[in-house]
C-alpha positions as CSV (number, residue, x, y, z in Angstrom):
1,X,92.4,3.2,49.1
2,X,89.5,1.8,46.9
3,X,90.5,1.4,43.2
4,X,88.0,1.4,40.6
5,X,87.6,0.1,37.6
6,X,85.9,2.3,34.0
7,X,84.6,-0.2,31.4
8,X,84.2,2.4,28.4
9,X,85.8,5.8,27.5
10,X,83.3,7.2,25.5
11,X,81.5,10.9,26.4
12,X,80.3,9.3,30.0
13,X,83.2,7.2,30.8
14,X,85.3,10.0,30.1
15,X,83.2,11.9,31.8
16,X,83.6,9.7,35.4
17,X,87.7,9.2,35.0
18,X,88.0,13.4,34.5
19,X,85.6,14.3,37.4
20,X,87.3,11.7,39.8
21,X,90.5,13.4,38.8
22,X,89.7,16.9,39.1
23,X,87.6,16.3,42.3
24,X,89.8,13.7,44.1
25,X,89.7,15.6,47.6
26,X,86.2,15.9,47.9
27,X,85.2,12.7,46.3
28,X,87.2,10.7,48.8
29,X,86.2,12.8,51.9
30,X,82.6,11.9,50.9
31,X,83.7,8.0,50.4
32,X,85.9,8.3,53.7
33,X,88.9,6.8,51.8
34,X,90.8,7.3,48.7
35,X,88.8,6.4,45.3
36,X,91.4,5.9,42.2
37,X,90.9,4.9,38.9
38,X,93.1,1.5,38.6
39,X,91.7,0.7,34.9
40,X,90.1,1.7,31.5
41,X,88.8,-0.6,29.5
42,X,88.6,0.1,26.1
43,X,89.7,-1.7,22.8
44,X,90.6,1.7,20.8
45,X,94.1,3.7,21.5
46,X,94.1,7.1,23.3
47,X,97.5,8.0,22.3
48,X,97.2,11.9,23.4
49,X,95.1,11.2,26.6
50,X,96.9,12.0,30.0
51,X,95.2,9.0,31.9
52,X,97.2,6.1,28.7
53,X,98.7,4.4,31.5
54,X,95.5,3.5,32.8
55,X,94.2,1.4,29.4
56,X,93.7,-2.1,29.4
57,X,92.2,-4.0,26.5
58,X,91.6,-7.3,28.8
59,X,88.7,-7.6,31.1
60,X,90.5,-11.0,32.4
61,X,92.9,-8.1,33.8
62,X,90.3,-6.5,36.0
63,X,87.9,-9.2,37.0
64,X,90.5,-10.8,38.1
65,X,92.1,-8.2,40.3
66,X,91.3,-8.5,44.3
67,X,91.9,-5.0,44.5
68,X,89.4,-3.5,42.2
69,X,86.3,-3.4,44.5
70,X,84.0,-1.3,42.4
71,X,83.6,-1.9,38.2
72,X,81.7,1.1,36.0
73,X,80.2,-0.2,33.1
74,X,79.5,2.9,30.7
75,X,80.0,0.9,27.4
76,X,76.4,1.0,26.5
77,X,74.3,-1.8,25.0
78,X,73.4,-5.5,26.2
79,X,76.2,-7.1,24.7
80,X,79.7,-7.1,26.1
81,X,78.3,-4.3,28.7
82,X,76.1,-7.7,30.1
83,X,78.1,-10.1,29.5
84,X,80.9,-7.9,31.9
85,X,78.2,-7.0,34.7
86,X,77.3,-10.7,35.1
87,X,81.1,-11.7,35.4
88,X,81.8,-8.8,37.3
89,X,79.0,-9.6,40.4
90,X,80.1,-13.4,40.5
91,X,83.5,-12.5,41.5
92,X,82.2,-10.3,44.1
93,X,82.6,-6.7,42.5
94,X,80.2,-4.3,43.0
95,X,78.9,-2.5,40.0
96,X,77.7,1.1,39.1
97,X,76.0,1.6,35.6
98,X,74.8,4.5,33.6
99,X,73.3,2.1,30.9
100,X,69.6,2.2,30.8
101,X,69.2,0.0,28.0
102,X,70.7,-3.1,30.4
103,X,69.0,-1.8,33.1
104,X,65.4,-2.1,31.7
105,X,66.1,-5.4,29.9
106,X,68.5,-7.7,32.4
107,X,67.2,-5.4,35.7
108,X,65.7,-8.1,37.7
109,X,68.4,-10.7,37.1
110,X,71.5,-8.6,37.4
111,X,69.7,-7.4,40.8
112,X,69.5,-11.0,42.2
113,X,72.9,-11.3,40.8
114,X,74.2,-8.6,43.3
115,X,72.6,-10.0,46.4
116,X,73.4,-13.7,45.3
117,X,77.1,-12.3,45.6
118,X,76.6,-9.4,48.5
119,X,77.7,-6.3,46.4
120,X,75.6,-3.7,44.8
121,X,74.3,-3.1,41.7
122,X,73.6,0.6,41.5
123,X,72.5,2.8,38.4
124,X,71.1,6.5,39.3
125,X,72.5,7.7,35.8
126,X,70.4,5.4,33.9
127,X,67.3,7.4,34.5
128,X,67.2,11.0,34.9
129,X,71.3,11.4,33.6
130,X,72.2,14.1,36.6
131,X,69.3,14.5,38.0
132,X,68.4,12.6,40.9
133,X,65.5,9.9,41.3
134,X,66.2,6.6,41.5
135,X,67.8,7.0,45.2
136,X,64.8,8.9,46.3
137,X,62.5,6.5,44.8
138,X,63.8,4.1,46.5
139,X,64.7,5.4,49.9
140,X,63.4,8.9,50.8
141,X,59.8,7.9,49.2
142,X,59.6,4.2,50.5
143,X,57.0,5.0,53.6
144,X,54.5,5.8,50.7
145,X,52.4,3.9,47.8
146,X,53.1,4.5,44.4
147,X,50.4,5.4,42.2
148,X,51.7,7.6,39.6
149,X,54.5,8.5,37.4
150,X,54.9,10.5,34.8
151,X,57.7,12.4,33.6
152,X,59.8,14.1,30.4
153,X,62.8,11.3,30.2
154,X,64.4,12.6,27.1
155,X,66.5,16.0,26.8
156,X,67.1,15.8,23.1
157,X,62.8,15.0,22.1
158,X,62.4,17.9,24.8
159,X,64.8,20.1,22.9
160,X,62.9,19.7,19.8
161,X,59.5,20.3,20.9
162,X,60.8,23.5,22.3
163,X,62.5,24.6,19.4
164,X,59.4,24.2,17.4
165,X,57.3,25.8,20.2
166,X,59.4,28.5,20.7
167,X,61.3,29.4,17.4
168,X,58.3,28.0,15.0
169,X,60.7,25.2,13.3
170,X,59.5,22.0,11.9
171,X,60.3,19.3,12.8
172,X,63.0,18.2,10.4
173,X,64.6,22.0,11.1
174,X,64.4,21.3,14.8
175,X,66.1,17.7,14.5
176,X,68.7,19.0,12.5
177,X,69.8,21.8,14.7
178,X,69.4,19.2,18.0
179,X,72.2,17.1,16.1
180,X,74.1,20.1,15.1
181,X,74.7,21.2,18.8
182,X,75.2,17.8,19.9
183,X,71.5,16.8,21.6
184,X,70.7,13.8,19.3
185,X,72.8,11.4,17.6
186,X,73.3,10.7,13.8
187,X,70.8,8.2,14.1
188,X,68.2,9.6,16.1
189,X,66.2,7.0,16.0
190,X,65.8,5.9,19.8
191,X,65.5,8.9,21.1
192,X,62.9,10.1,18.4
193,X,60.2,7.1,18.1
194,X,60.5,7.0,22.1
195,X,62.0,4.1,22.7
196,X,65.2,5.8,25.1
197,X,62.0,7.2,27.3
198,X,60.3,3.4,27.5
199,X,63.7,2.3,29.1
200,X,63.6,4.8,31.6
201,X,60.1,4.4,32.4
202,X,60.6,0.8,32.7
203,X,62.9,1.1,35.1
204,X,61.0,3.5,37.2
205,X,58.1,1.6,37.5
206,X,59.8,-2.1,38.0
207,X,61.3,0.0,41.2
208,X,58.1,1.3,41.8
209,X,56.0,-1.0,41.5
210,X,57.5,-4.1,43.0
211,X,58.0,-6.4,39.1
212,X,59.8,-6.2,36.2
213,X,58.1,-4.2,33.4
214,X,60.0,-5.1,29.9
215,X,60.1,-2.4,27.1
216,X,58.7,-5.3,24.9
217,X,55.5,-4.7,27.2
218,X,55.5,-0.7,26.8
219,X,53.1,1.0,23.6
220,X,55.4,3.8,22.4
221,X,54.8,6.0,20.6
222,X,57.7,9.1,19.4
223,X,57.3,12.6,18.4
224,X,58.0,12.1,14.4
225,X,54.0,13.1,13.7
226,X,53.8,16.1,15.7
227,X,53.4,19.3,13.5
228,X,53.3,22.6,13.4
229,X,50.0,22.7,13.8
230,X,50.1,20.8,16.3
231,X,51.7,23.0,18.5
232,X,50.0,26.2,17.0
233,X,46.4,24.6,18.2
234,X,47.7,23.2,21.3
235,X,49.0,26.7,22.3
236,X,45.2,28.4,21.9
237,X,44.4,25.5,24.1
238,X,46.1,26.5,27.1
239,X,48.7,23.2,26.5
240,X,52.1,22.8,25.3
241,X,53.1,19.1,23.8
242,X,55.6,16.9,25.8
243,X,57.1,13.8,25.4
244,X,55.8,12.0,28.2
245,X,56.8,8.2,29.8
246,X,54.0,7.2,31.8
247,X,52.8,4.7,34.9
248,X,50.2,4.1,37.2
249,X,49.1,1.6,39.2
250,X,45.2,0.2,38.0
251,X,44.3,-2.5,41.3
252,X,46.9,-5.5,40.4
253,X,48.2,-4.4,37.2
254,X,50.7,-1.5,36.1
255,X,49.6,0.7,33.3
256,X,53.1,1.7,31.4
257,X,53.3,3.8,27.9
258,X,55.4,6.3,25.9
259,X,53.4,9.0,23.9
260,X,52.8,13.0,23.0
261,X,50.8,14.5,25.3
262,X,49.4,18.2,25.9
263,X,50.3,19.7,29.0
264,X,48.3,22.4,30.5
265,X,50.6,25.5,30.6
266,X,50.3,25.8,34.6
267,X,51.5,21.9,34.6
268,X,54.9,22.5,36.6
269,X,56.6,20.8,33.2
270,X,55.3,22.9,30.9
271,X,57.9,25.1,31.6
272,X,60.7,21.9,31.5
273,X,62.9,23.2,28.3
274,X,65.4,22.5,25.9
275,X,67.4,19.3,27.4
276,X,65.8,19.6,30.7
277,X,64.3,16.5,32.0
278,X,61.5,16.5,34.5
279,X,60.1,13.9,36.7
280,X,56.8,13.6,38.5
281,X,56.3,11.1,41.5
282,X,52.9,10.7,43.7
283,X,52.9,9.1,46.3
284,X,49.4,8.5,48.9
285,X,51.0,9.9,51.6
286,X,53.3,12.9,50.5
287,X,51.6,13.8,47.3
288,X,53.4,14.7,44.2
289,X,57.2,15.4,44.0
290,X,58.8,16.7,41.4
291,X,62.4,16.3,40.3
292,X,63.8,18.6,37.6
293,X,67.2,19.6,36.0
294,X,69.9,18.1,33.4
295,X,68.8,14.7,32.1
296,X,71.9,13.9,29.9
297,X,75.5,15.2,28.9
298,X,79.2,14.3,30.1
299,X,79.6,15.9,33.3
300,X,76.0,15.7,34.9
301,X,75.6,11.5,33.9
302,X,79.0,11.2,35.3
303,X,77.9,13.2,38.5
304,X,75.5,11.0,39.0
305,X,77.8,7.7,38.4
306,X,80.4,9.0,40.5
307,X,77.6,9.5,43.8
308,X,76.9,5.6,42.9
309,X,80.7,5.2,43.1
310,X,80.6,6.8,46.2
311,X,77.3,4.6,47.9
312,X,79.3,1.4,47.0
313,X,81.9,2.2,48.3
314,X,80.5,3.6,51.7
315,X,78.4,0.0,51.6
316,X,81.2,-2.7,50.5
317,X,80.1,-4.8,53.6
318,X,76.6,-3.9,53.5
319,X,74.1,-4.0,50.8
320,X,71.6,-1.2,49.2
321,X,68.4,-2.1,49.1
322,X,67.6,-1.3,45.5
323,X,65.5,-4.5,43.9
324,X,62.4,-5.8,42.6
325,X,61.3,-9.1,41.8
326,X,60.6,-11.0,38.4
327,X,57.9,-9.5,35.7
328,X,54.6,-11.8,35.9
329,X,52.5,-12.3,32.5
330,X,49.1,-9.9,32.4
331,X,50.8,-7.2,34.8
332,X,51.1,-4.3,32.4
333,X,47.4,-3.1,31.7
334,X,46.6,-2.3,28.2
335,X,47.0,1.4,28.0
336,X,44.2,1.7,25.1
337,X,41.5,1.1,27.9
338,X,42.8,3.9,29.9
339,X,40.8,6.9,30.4
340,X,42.1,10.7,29.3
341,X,40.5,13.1,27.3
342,X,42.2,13.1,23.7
343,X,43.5,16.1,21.6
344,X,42.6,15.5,17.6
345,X,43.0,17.4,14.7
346,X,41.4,16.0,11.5
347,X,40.0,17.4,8.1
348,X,36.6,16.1,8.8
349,X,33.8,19.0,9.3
350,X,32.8,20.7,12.8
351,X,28.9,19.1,12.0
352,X,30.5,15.8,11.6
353,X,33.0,15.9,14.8
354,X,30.2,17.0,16.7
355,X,27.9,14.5,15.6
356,X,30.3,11.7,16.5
357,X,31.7,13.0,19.4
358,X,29.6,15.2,21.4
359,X,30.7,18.2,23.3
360,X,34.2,18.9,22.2
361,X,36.2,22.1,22.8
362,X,37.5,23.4,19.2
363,X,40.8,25.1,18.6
364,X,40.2,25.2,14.8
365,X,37.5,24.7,12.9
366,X,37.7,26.2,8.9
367,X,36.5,23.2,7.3
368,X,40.1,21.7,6.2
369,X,41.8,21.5,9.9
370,X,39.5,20.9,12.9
371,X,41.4,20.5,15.8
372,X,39.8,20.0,19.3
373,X,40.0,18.3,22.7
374,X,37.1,15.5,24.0
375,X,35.8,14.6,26.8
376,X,37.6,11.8,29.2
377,X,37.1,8.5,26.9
378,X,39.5,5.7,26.6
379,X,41.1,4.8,23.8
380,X,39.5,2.1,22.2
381,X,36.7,4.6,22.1
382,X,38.1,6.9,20.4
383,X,39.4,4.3,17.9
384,X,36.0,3.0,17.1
385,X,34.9,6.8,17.1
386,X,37.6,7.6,14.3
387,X,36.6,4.5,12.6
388,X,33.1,6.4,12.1
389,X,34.6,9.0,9.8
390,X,37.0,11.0,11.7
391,X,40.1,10.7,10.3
392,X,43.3,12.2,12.1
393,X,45.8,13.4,11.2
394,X,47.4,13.8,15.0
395,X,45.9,12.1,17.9
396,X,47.4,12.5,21.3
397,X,46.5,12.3,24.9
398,X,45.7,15.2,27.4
399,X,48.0,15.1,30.5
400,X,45.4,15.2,33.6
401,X,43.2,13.5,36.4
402,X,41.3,10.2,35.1
């Protein structure tokens, strides 16, 4: 028998103990022993919940427990929840997080960490929430090269967009309703201005690529200036607008951001809606691979812990090789000098857009909104372009080949 040990009983934590009950026969077979939940760490009383005898306020109680051979840190943040992943690893406990925020700051070190002490530090929910990508990143995909990802990271920035493409609300309308059923979070913030997408991203590429790219490093940029309009002119386009996290490999350096993009309506996730996350890999030798289904909620983020469970448990003498090294000053490549063609919309006249910018292909044109698509440019071009007179009002990049 293996006993385990929750840190956290919040939607995801609960999420893992409730699975692992109701599924105890097949989650074992798969382990080839017994997996039980020994602990629950969490400072709050759950007076009415049927697992009470399993709360401990104490970490001292679990670390130092020989038996508990795997620790779950779903407590979120990079401040107990690191502080308890360090500890846990030096007394030889493997680990298993959902907590992407850790992940893409402390990545690198906790990683070392694990192989210092010969136990695992795994985290397949920190990405994709159930869908799988981490483990064929970094096994199934390993004969190839990297060049590329790109991907839609964030169900509830996804679920707005598609409410506003689909049902015409604004923005405000469409944030509103995402929070009313539960998609965003009173303070939407990270999720809206992007910055939950630059942790995944980060942590995609620092597997990826080999070195640890920091969110600090990542432009990111949210969906709070996408319109109406927007959407309207992107649609007679041929393109629908996504909330993309990006990376590709440019010779030695890593070129990493978070923005709006238009998406061509054949683009395999253009049609990635509502919460629905969607992930594109290419490698040089199989080509692009997509991975696609629920990015977040209780059940499929603890699915996805509770197959991490399982690896550590079928590897407590032997270690998964999931690790990069260090981050190295200059790797992440300035994503203004990277080359796309560029969707505008501005109040400035067809004459004048022309004049500026050349040969442009024009969704609107009635003399108050111009909106149209240029021709591949970086984007400190079209920076000193806009300087010129243009003035927009939205500015975002065109999904496509450089």
């Amino acid at each position: 028998m293996i006993s385990i040990a929750v840190l956290g009983y919040g939607i995801v934590g609960s999420g893992v103990v409730q699975v692992i009950d109701k599924n105890s026969s097949r989650i074992s077979q798969n382990a080839g022993q017994e997996i039980r939940v020994k602990y629950i760490l969490d400072i709050r009383d759950f007076d009415d919940c049927p697992y009470k005898s399993l709360f401990a306020k104490d970490f001292e109680t679990i670390v130092n427990d020989p038996e508990i051979a795997v620790v779950v840190e779903t407590i979120g943040g990079v401040g107990a929840a690191l502080t308890y992943t360090r500890r846990a690893l030096e007394a030889g406990k493997n680990v298993v997080t959902s907590n992407k925020e850790l992940v893409a700051e402390y990545g690198s070190e906790l990683l070392k960490l694990a192989m210092d002490n010969e136990v695992n530090y795994l985290f397949e929910a920190s990405v994709g929430g159930g869908v799988p990508v981490i483990r064929p990143l970094a096994g199934c995909m390993t004969a190839n090269i990297i060049t590329e990802i790109y991907g839609i990271l964030n169900g509830t920035t996804n679920y707005i967009l598609t409410d506003m493409e689909k049902n015409g609300a604004d923005f405000t309308t469409a944030l509103h309703e995402a929070q009313r059923k539960g998609y965003a979070e009173s303070d939407p913030t990270a999720d809206i201005e992007g910055f939950d997408t630059c942790r995944k991203i980060c942590i995609l590429s620092s597997l990826a690529f080999g070195r640890h790219i920091f969110p600090n490093q990542v432009s990111t940029e949210g969906i709070s200036g996408v319109t109406l309009k927007d959407i309207h002119y992107a649609a007679k386009l041929g393109y629908e607008i996504k909330l993309l996290g990006r990376s590709r490999s440019i010779g030695e350096k890593v070129s990493v951001y978070v923005a709006p993009h238009l998406i061509d309506k054949n683009n395999l996730l253009a049609v990635v809606d509502g919460v629905m996350n969607g992930v594109v890999i290419r490698g040089n030798a199989v080509g692009d691979v997509v991975f696609c289904g629920a990015g977040a909620g209780k059940l499929p983020t603890a699915s996805a812990v509770i197959a991490d469970i399982i690896d550590a448990v079928k590897h407590l003498h032997a270690r998964r090789w999931i690790s990069w090294a260090d981050g190295v000053e200059g790797l992440v490549f300035d994503s203004t000098l990277l080359d796309s063609a560029w969707y505008i919309r501005t109040d400035a006249t067809r004459s004048k857009v022309e004049k500026e910018f050349g040969s442009v292909i024009f969704a609107e044109d009635t003399g108050k909104d111009t909106a149209f698509v240029t021709g591949v440019m970086n984007g400190k071009m079209i920076g000193d372009l806009l300087n010129r007179g243009v003035d927009a009002q939205s500015q975002f990049r065109v999904l496509g080949d450089y």
